[in-house]
PyMOL Python script that loads the backbone (N, CA, C, O; Angstrom):
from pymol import cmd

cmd.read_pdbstr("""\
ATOM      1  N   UNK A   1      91.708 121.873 120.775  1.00  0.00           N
ATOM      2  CA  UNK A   1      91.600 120.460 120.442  1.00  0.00           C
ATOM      3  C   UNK A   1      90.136 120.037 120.399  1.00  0.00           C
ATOM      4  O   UNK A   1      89.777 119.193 119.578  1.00  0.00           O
ATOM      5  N   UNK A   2      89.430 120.494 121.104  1.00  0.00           N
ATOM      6  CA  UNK A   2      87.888 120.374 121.873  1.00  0.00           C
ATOM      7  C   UNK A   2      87.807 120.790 120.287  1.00  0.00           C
ATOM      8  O   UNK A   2      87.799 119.779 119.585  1.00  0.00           O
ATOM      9  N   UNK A   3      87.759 121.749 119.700  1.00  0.00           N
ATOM     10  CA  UNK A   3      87.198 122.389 118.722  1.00  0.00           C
ATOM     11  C   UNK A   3      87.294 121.617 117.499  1.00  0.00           C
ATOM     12  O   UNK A   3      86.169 121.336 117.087  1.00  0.00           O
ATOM     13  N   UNK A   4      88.458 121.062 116.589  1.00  0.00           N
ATOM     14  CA  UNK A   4      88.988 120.390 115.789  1.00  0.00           C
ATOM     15  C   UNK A   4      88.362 118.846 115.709  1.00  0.00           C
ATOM     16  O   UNK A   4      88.360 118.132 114.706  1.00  0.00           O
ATOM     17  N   UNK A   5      87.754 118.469 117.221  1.00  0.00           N
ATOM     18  CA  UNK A   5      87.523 117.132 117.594  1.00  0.00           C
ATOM     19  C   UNK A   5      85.810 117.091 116.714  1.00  0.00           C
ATOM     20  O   UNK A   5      85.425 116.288 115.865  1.00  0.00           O
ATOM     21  N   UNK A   6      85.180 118.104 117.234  1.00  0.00           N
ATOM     22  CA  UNK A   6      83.461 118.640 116.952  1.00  0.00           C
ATOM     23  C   UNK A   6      83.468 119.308 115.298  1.00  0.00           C
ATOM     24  O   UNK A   6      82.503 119.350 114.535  1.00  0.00           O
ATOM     25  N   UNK A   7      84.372 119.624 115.133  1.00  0.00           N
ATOM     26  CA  UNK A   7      84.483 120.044 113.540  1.00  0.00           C
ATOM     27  C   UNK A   7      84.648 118.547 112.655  1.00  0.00           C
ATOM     28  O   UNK A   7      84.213 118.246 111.544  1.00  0.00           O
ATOM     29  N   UNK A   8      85.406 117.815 113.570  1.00  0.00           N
ATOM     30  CA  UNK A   8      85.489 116.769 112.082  1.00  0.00           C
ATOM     31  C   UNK A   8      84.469 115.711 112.358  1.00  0.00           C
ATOM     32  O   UNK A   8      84.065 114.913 111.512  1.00  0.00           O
ATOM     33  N   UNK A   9      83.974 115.780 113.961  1.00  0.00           N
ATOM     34  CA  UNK A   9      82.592 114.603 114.089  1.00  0.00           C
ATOM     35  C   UNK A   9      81.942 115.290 113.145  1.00  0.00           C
ATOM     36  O   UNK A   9      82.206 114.928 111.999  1.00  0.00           O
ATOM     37  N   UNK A  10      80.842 116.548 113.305  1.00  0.00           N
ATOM     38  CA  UNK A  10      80.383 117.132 112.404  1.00  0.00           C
ATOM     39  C   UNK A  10      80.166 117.064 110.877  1.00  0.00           C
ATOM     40  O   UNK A  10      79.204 116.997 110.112  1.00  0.00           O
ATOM     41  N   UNK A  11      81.832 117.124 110.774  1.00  0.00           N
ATOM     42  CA  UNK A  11      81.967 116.869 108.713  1.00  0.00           C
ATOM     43  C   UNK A  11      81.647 115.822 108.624  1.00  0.00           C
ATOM     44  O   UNK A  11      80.969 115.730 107.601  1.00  0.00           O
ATOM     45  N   UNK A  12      81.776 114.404 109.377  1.00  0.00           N
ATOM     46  CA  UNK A  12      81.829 113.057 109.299  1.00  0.00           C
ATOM     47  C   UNK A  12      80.297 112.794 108.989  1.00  0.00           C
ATOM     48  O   UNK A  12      79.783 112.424 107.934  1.00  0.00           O
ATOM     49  N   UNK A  13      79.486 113.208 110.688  1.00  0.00           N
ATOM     50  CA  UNK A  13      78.193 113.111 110.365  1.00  0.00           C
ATOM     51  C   UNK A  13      77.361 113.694 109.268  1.00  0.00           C
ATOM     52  O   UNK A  13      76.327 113.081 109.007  1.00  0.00           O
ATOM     53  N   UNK A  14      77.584 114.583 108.702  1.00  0.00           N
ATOM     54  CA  UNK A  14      77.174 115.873 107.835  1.00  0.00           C
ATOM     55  C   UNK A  14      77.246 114.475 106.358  1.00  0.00           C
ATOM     56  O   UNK A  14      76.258 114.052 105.759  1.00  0.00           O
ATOM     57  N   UNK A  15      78.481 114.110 106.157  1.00  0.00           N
ATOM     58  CA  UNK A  15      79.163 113.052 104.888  1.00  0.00           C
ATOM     59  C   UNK A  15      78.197 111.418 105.352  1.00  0.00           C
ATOM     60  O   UNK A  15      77.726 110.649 104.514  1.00  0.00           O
ATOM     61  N   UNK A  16      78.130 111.279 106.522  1.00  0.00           N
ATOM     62  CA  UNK A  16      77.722 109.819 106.147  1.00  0.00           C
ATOM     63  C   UNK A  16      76.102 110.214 106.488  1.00  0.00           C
ATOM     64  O   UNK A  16      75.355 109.523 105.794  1.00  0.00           O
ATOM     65  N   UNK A  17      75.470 111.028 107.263  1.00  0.00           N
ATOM     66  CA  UNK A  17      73.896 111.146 107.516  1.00  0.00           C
ATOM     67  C   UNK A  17      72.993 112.003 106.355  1.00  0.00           C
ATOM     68  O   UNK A  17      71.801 111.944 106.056  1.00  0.00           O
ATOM     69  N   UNK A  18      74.093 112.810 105.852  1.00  0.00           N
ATOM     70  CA  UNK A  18      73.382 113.497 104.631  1.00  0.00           C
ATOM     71  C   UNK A  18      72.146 114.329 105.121  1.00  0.00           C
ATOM     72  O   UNK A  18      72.038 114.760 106.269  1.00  0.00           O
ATOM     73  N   UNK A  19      71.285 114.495 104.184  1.00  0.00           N
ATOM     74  CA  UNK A  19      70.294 115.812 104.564  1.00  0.00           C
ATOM     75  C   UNK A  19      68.907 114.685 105.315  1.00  0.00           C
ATOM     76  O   UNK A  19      67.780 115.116 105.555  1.00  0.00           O
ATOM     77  N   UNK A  20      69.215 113.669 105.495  1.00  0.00           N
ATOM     78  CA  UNK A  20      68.170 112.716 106.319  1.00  0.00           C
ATOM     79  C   UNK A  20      67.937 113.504 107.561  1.00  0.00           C
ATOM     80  O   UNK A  20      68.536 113.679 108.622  1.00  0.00           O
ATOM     81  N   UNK A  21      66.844 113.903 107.017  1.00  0.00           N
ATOM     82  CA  UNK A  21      65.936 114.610 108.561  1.00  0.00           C
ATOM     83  C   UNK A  21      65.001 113.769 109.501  1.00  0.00           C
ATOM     84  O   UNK A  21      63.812 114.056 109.642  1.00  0.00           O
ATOM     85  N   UNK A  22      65.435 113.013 109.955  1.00  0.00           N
ATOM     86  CA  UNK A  22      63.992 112.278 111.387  1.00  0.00           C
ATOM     87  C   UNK A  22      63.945 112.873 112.246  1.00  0.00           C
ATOM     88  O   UNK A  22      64.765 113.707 112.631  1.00  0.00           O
ATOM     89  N   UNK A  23      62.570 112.424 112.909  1.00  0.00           N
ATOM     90  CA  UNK A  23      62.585 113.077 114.643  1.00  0.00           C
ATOM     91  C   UNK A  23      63.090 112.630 115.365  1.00  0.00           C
ATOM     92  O   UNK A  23      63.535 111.595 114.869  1.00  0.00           O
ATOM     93  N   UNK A  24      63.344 112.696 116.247  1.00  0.00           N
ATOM     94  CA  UNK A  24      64.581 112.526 117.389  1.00  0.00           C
ATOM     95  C   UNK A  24      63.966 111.876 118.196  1.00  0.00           C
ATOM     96  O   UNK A  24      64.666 111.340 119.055  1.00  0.00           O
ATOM     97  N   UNK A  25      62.154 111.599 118.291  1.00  0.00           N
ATOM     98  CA  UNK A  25      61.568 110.826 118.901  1.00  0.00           C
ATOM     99  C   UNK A  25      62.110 109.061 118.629  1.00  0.00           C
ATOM    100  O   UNK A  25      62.272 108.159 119.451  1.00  0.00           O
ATOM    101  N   UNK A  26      62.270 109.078 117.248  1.00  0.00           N
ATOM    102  CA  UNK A  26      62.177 107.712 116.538  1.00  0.00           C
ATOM    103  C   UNK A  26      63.460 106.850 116.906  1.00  0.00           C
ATOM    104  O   UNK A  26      64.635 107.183 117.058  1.00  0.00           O
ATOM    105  N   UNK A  27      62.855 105.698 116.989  1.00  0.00           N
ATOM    106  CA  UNK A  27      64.095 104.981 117.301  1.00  0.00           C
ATOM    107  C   UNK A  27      65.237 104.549 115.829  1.00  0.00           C
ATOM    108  O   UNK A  27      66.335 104.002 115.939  1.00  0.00           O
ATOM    109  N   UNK A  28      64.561 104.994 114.512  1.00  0.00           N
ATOM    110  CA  UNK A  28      65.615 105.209 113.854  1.00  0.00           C
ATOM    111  C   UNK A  28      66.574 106.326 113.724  1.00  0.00           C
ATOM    112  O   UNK A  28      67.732 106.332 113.308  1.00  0.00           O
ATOM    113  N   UNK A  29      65.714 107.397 114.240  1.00  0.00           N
ATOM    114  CA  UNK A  29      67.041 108.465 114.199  1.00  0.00           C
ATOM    115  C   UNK A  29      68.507 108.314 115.410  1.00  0.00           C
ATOM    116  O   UNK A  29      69.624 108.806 115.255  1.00  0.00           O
ATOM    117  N   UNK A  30      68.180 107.759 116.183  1.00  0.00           N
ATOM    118  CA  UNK A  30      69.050 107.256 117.058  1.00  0.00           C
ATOM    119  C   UNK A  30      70.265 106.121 116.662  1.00  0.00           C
ATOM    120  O   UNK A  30      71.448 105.886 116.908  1.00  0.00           O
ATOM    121  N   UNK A  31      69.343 105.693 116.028  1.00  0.00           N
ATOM    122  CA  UNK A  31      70.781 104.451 115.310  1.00  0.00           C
ATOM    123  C   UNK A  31      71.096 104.793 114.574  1.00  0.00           C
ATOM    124  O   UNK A  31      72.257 104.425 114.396  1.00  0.00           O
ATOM    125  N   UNK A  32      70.630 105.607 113.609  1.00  0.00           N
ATOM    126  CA  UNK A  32      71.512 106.465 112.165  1.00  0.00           C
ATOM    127  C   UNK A  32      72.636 106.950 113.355  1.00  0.00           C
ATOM    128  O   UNK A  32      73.790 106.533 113.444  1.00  0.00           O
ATOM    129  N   UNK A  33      71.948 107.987 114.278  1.00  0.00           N
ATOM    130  CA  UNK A  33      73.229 108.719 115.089  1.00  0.00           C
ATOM    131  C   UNK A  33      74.294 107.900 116.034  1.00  0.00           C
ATOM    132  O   UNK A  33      75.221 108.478 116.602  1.00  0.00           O
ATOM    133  N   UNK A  34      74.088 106.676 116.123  1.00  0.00           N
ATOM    134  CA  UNK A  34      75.018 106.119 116.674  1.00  0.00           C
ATOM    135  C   UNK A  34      75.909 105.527 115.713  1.00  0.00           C
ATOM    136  O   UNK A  34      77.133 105.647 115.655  1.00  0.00           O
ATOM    137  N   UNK A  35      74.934 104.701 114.771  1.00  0.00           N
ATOM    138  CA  UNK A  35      75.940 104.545 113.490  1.00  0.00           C
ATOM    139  C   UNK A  35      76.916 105.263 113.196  1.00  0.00           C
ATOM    140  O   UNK A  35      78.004 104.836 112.808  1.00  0.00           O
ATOM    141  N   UNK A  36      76.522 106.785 113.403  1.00  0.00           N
ATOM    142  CA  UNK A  36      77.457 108.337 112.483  1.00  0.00           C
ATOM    143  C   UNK A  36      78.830 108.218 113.794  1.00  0.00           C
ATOM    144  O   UNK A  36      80.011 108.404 113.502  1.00  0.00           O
ATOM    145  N   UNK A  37      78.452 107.952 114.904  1.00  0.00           N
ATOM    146  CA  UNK A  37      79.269 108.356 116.056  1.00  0.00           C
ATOM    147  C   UNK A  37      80.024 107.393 115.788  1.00  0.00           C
ATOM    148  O   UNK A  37      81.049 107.782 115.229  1.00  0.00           O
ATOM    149  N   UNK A  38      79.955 105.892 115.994  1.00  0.00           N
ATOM    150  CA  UNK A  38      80.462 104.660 115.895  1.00  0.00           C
ATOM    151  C   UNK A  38      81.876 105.181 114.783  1.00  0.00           C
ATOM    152  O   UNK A  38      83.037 105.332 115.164  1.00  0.00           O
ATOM    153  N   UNK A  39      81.432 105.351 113.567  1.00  0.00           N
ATOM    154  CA  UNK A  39      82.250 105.054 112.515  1.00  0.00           C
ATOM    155  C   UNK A  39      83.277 106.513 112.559  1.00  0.00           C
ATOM    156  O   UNK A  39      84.332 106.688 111.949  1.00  0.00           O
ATOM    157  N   UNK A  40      82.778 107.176 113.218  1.00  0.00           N
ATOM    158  CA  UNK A  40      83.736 108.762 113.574  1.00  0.00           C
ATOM    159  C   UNK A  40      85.172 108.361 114.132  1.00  0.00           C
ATOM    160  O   UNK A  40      86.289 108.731 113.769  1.00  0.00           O
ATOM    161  N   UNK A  41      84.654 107.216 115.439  1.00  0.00           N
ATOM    162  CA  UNK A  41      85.728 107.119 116.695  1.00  0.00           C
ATOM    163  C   UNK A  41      86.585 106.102 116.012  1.00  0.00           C
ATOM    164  O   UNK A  41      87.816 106.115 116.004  1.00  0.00           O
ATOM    165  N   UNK A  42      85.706 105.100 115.361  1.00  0.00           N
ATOM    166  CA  UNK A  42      86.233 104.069 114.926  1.00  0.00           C
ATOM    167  C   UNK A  42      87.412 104.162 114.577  1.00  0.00           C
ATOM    168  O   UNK A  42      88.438 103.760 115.126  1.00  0.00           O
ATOM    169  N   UNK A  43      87.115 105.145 112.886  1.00  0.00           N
ATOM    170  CA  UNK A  43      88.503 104.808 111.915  1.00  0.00           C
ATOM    171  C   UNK A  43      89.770 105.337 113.011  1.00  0.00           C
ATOM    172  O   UNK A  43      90.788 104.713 113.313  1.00  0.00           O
ATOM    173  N   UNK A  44      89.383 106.531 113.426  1.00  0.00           N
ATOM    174  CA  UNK A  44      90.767 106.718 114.043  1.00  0.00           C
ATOM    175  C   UNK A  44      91.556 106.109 115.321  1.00  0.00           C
ATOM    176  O   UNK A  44      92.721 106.460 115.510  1.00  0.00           O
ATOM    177  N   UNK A  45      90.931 105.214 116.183  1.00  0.00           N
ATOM    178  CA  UNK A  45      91.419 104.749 117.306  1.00  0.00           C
ATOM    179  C   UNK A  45      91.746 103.212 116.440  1.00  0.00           C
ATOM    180  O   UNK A  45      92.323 102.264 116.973  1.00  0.00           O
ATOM    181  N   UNK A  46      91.281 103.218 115.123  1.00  0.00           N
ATOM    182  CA  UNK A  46      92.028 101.665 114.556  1.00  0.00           C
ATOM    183  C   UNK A  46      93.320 101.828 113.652  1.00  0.00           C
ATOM    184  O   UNK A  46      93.883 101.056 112.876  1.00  0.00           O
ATOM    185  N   UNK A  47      93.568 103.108 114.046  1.00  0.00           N
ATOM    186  CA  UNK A  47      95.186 103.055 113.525  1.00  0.00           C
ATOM    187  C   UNK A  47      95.577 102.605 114.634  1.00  0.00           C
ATOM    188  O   UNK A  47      96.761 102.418 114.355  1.00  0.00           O
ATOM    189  N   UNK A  48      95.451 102.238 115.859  1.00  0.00           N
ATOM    190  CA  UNK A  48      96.462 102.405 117.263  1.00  0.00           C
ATOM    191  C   UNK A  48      96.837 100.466 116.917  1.00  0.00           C
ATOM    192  O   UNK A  48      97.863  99.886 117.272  1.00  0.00           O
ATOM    193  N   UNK A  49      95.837  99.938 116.270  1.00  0.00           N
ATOM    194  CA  UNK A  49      96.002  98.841 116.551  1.00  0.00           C
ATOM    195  C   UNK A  49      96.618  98.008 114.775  1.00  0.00           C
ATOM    196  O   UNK A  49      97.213  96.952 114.562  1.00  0.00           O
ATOM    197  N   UNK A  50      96.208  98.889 114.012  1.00  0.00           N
ATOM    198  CA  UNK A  50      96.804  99.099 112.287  1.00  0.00           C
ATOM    199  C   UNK A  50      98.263  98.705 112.311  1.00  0.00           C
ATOM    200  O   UNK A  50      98.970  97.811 111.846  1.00  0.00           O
ATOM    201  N   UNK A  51      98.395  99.837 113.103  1.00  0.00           N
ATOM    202  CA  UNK A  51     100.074 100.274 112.923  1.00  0.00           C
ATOM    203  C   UNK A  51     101.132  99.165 112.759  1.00  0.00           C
ATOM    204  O   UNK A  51     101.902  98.826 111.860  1.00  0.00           O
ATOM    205  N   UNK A  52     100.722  98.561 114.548  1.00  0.00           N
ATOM    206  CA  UNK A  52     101.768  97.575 115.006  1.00  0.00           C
ATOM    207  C   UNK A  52     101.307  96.542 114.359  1.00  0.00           C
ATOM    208  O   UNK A  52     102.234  95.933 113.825  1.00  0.00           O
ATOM    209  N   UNK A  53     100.317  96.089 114.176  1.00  0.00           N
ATOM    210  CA  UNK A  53      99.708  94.667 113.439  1.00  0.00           C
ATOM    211  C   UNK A  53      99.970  94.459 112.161  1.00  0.00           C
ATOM    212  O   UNK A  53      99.704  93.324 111.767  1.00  0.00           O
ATOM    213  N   UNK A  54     100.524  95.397 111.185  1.00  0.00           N
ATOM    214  CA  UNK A  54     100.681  95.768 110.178  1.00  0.00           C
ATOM    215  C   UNK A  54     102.257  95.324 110.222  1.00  0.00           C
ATOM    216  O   UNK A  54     102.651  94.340 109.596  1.00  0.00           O
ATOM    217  N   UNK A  55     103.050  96.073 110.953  1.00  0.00           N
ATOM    218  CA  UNK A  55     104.382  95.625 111.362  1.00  0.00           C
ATOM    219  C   UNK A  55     104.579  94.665 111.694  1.00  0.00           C
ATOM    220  O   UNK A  55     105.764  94.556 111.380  1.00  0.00           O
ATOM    221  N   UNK A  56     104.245  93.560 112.245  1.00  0.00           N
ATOM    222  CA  UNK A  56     104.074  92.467 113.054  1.00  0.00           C
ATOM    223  C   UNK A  56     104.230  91.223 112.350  1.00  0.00           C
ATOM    224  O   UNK A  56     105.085  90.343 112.254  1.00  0.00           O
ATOM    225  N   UNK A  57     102.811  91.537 111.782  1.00  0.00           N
ATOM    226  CA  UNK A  57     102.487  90.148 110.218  1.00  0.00           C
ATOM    227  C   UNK A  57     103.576  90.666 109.260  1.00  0.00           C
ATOM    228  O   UNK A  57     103.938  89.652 108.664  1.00  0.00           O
ATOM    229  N   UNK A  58     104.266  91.676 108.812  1.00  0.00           N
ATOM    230  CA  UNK A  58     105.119  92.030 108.136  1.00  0.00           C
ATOM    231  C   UNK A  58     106.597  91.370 108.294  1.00  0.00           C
ATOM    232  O   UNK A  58     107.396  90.934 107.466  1.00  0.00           O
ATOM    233  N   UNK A  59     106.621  91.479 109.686  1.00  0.00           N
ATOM    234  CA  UNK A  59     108.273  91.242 110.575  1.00  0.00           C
ATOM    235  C   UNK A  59     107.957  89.166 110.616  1.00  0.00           C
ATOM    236  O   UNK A  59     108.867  88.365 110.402  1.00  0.00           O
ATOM    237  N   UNK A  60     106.759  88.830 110.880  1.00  0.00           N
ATOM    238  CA  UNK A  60     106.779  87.747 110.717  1.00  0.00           C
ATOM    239  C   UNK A  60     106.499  86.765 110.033  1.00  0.00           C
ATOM    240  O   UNK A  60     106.356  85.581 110.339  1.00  0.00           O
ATOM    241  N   UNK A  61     106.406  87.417 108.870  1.00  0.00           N
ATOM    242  CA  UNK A  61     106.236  86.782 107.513  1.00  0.00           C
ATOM    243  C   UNK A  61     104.842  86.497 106.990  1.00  0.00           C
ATOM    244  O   UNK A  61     104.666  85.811 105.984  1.00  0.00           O
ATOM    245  N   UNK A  62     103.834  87.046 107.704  1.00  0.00           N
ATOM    246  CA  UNK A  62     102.388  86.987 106.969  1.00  0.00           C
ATOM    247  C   UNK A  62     102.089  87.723 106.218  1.00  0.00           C
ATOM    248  O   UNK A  62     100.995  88.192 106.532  1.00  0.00           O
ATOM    249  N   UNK A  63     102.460  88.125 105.338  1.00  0.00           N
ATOM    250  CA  UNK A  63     101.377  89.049 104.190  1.00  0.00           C
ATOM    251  C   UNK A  63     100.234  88.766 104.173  1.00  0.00           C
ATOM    252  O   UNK A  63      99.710  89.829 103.837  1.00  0.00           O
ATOM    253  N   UNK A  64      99.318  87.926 104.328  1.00  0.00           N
ATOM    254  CA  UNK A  64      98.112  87.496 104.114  1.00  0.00           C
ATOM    255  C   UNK A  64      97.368  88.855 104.765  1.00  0.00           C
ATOM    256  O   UNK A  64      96.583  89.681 104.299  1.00  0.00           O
ATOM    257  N   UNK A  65      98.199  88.621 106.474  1.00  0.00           N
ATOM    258  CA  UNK A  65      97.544  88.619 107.484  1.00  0.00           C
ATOM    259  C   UNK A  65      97.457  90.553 107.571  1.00  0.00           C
ATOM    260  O   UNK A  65      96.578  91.117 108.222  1.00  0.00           O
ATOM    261  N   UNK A  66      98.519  91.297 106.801  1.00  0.00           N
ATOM    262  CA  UNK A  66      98.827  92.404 106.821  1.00  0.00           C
ATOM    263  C   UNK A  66      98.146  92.978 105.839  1.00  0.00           C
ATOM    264  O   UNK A  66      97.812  94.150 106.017  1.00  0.00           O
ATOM    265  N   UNK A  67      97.737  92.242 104.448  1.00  0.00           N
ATOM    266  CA  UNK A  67      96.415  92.179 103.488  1.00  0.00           C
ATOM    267  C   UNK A  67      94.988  92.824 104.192  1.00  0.00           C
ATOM    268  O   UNK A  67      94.448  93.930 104.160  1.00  0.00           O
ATOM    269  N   UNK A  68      94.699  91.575 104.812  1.00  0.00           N
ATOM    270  CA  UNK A  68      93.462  91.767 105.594  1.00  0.00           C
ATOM    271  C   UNK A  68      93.272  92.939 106.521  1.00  0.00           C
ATOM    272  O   UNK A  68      92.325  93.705 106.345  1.00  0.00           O
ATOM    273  N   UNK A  69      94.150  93.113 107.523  1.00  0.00           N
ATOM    274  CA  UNK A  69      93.961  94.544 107.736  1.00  0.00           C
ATOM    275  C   UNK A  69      93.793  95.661 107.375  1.00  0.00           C
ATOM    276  O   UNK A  69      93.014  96.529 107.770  1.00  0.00           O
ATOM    277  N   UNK A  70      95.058  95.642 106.066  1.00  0.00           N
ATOM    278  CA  UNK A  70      94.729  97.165 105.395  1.00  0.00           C
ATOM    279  C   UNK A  70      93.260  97.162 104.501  1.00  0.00           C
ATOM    280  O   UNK A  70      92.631  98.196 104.281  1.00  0.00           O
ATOM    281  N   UNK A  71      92.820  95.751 104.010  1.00  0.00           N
ATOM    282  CA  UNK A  71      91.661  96.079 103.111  1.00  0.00           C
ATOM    283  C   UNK A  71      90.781  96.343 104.594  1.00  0.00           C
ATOM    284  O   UNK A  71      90.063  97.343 104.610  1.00  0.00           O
ATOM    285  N   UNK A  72      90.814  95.621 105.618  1.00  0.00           N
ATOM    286  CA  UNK A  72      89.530  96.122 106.764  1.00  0.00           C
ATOM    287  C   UNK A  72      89.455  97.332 107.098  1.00  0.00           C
ATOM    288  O   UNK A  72      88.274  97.666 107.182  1.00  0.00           O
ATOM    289  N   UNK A  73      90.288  98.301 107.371  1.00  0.00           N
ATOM    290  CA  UNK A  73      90.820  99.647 107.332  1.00  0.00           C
ATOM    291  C   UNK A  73      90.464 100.117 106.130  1.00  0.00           C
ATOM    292  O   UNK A  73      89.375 100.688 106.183  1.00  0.00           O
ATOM    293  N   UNK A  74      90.997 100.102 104.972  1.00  0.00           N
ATOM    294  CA  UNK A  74      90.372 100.708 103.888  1.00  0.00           C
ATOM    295  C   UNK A  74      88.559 100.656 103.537  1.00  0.00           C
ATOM    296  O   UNK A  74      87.900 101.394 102.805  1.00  0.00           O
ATOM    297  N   UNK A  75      88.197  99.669 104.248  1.00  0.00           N
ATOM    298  CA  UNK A  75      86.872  99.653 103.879  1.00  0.00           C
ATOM    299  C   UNK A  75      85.701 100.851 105.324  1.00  0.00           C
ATOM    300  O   UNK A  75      84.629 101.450 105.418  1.00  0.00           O
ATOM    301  N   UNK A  76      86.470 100.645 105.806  1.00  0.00           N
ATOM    302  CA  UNK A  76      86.209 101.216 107.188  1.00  0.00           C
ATOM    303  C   UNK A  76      86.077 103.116 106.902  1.00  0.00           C
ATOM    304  O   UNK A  76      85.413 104.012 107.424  1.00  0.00           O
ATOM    305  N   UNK A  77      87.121 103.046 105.775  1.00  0.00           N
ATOM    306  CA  UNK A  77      87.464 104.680 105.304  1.00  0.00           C
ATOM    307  C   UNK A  77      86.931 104.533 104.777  1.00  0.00           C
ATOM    308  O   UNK A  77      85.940 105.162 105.152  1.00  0.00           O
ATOM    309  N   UNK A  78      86.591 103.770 103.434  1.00  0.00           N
ATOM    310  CA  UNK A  78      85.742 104.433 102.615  1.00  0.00           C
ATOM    311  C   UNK A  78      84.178 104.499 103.146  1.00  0.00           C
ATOM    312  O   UNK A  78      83.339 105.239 102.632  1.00  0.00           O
ATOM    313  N   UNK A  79      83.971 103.800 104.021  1.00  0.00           N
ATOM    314  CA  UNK A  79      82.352 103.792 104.445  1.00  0.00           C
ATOM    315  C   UNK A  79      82.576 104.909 105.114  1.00  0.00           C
ATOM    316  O   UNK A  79      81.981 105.905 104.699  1.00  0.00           O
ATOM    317  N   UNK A  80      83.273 105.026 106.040  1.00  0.00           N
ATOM    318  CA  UNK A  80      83.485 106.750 106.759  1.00  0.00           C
ATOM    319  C   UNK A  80      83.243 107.786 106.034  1.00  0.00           C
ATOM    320  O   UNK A  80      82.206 108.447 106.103  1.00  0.00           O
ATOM    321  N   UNK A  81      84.598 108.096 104.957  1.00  0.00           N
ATOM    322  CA  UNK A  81      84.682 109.130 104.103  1.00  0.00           C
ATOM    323  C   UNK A  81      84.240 109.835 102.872  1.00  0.00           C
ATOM    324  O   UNK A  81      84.302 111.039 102.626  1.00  0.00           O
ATOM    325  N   UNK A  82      83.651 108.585 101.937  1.00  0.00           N
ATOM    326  CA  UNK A  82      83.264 108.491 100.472  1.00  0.00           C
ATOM    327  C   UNK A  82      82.132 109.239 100.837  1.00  0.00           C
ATOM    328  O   UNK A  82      81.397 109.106 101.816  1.00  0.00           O
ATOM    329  N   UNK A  83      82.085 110.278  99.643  1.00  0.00           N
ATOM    330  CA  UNK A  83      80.387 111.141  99.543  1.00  0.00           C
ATOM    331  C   UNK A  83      80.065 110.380  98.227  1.00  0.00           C
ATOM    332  O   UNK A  83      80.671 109.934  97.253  1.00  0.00           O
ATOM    333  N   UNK A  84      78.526 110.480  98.808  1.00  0.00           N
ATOM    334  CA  UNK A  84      77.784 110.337  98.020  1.00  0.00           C
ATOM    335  C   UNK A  84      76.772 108.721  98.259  1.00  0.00           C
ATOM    336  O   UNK A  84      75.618 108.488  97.900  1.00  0.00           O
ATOM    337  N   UNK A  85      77.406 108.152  98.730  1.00  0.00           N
ATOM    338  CA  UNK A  85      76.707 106.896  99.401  1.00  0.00           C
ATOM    339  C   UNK A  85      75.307 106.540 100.490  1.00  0.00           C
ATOM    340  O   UNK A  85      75.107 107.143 101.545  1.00  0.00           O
ATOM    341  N   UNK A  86      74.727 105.799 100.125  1.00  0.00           N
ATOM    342  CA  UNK A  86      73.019 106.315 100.826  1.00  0.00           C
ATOM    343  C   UNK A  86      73.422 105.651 102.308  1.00  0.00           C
ATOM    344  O   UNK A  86      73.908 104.565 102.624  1.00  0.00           O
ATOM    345  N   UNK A  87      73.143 106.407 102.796  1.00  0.00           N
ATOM    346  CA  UNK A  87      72.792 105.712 104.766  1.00  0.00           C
ATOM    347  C   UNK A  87      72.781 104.340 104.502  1.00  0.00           C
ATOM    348  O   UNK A  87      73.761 103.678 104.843  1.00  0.00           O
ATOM    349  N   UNK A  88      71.569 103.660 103.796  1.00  0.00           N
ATOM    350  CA  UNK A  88      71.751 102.392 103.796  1.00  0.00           C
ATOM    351  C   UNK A  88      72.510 101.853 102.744  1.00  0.00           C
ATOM    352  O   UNK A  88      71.987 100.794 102.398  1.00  0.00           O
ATOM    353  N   UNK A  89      73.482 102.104 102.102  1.00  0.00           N
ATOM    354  CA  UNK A  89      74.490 101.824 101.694  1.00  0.00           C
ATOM    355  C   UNK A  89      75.552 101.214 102.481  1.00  0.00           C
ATOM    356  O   UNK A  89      75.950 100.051 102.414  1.00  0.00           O
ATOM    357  N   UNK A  90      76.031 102.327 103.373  1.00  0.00           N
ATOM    358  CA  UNK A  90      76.735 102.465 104.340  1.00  0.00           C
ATOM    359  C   UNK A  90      76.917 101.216 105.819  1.00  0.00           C
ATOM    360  O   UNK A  90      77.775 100.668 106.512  1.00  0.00           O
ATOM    361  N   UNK A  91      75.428 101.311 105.623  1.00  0.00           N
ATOM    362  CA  UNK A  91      75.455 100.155 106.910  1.00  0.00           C
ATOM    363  C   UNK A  91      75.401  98.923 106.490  1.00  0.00           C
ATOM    364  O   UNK A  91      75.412  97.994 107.298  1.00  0.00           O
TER     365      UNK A  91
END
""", "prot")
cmd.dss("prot")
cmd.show_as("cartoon", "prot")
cmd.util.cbc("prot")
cmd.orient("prot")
């Protein structure tokens, strides 16, 4: 699991930091890398809250409200996942 977890931070960071090389002294390379970490944990611990909220506004008659989530989620993926987008694109 340990392994699978560091393989896909990795691909993630690899897809949203690109071949941007700084020193590790700088206080921008640190926020690129928290940025990369941030948006790793993110998308996936916001299904926990997707799911039921999604169901919810559904069961209680908001579409609006079930709208807004999936586009916040979808935007969340594509800033995660999409190649090709510049660092500062992204943020």
């Amino acid at each position: 699991m340990n392994r699978l977890l560091k393989k896909y931070e990795g691909r993630v960071c690899a897809n949203i930091l690109g071949s941007a090389k700084a020193d590790d002294r700088e206080l921008g390379y640190w926020q690129d890398q928290l940025f990369c970490h941030f948006l790793a944990y993110c998308w996936p611990i916001s299904l926990i809250a997707l799911v039921p909220g999604v169901c919810m506004a559904l069961r209680d008659g908001l579409p609006a409200i079930a709208a807004v989530d999936l586009a916040s989620f979808s935007l969340v993926f594509f800033v995660t996942f999409v190649p090709g987008l510049t660092l500062r694109m992204r943020k």
